[in-house]
C-alpha positions, 0 to 999 in steps of 0.5 A: 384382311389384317389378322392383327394389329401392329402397334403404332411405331411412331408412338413414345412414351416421351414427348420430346426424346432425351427429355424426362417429359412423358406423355403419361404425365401430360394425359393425367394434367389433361385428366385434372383440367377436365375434370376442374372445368366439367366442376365449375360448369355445374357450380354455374349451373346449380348457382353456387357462390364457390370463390375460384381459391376454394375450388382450386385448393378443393382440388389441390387437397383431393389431387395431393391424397389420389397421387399419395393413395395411389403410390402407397397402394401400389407398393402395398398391394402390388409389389412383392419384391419386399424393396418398399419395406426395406428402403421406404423412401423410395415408394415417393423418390422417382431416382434410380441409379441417377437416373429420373424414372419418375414413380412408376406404379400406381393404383386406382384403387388406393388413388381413390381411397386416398382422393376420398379422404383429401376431399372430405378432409377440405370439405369439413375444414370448410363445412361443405357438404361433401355429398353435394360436391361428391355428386359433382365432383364423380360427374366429372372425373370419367371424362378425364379418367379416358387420358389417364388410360391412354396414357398406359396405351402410349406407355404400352403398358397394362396391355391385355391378354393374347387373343387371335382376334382382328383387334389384337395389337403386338406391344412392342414391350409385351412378354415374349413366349418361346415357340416351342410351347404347343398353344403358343406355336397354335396361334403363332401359325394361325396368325402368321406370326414368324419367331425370332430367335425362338420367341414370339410376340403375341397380339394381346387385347388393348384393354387400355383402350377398352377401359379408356371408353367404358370406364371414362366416356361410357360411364361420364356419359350416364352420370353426367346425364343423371346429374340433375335426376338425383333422388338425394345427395350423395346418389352419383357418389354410389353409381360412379363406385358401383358403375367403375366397379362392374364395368372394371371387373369384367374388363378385368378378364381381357387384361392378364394379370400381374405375373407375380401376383396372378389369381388371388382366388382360383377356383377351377385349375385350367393349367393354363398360363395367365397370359390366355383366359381361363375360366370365368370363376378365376379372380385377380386382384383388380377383380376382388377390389372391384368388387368391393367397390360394388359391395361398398357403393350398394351399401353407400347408396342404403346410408345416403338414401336414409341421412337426413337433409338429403335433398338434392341441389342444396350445398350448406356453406360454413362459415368461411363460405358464408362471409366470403359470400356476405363480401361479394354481396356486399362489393357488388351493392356498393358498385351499384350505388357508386354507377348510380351516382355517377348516373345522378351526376 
């Protein structure tokens, strides 16, 4: 019987070694394809007249303000080594020392603040109605959010806390921790784990894997269920934000904090290291964030329920939309017209 799991040796971040072409930015590519094809499949099934260049600048505009949000927030909230205030150019410059590192950091969080507010920017350029696409758009983005996530497992990042469960996995880029700390000598020996050079590897939770089914196939499962059982517009918007919510927040006490940043709020002082549980009233900040998003989607789901012409499967097209819409109407009758002659001929 395995009392722990090793982590697959022949898994690396590089999809091709001695090239900058990572597994981590194909998983996202894969996370936008899905996402834009589960979109169009309900435009089809709502009979919208949505032409292929919209779309794909809807998504173009939303993707551009989740890469933007997500670097921005992370080196805000995140960083505290102070280098983003004193040379901002770096938060978007993927070099270091000449070498191409790509933007390592991002943040879900501000990802979606950023996402939100390119989409309902496009949306009103267009005079869409963003809380019928909304509700589209969050029926989508789960399912892709699962590549996103293993993404990080093949990274061996975001990786979870120690754990002498069968499920635990030794990352191989994991903190090590000197042996001759009394609870890490514990569970080196019930595991069987033999130092080296008097530091040990410990297994930890692979909560990416954990958020990558909850978070991504669990939730896309539900919403994509509800998606044609929506009580008014807007409705799947305040379930996809209290859903990843609540879900992220107690997948939260699996995943060890930031070392720099540890409990933002600690409320019984256990001594213990962050690296193991403590107490289920000690918040990180991917915690007081998920909370807020509960917070604000409960809040979201109130104002959604009251605005007028909230009644689903409806989209209010603007004017750019409606002549688009008036063109291929009217190409289609004149090739009709143009068969019937041919027929008559």
């Amino acid at each position: 019987m395995l009392l722990y799991i090793p982590y697959p040796s022949w898994l690396k971040p590089e999809i091709i070694p001695g090239l900058p072409i990572r597994w981590y930015g194909l998983m996202y590519l894969i996370a936008f394809v899905i996402a834009y094809l589960l979109f169009r499949r309900q435009e089809k099934e709502r009979s919208l007249k949505l032409d292929d260049d919209s779309v794909s600048s809807l998504f173009f505009w939303t993707i551009v303000g989740l890469l933007v949000g997500a670097r921005i927030f992370a080196t805000i909230v995140y960083d505290t080594s102070g280098i983003y205030i004193q040379k901002p150019w770096r938060i978007f410059w993927p070099f270091d020392g000449g070498k191409f590192v790509g933007l390592q950091g991002m943040s879900y969080h501000g990802g979606l603040i950023g996402a939100t507010i390119g989409f309902i920017a496009y949306c009103r350029y267009r005079k869409w109605d963003a809380r019928e696409l909304g509700d589209m758009l969050v029926a989508a983005v789960p399912l892709g959010y699962t590549f996103g996530r293993l993404g990080n497992f093949i990274n061996g990042e975001l990786y979870g806390r120690v754990t002498t469960s069968p499920i635990g996995m030794i990352f191989p880029h994991a903190e090590q921790f000197p042996y001759q700390l009394p609870w890490v000598r514990e569970i080196a020996e019930k595991l069987a784990i033999i130092p080296v050079n008097g530091y040990v590897n410990l297994p930890r939770h692979p909560s990416q894997l954990y958020e990558a089914f909850f978070e991504g196939i669990v939730l896309w499962v539900i919403l994509w269920l509800l998606r044609n059982r929506r009580p008014f517009k807007g409705f799947l918007i305040g379930m996809y934000v209290i859903g990843y919510g609540a879900v992220r927040f107690f997948i939260e006490y699996f995943r060890e904090p930031d070392a720099d940043l540890g409990y933002r709020i600690e409320l019984v002082k256990t001594g213990l290291p962050p690296a193991l549980f403590s107490s289920f009233f000690n918040f990180s900040t991917g915690q007081i964030l998920c909370f807020l998003m509960i917070l604000g989607g409960g809040i979201w789901l109130f104002i959604a329920s009251k605005l007028p012409n909230n009644k689903p499967g409806s989209v209010e097209l603007g004017m750019p939309a409606l002549v688009e819409t008036h063109q291929i109407d009217r190409a289609r009758r004149k090739n009709e017209q143009r068969n019937l002659r041919k027929k008559l001929k």
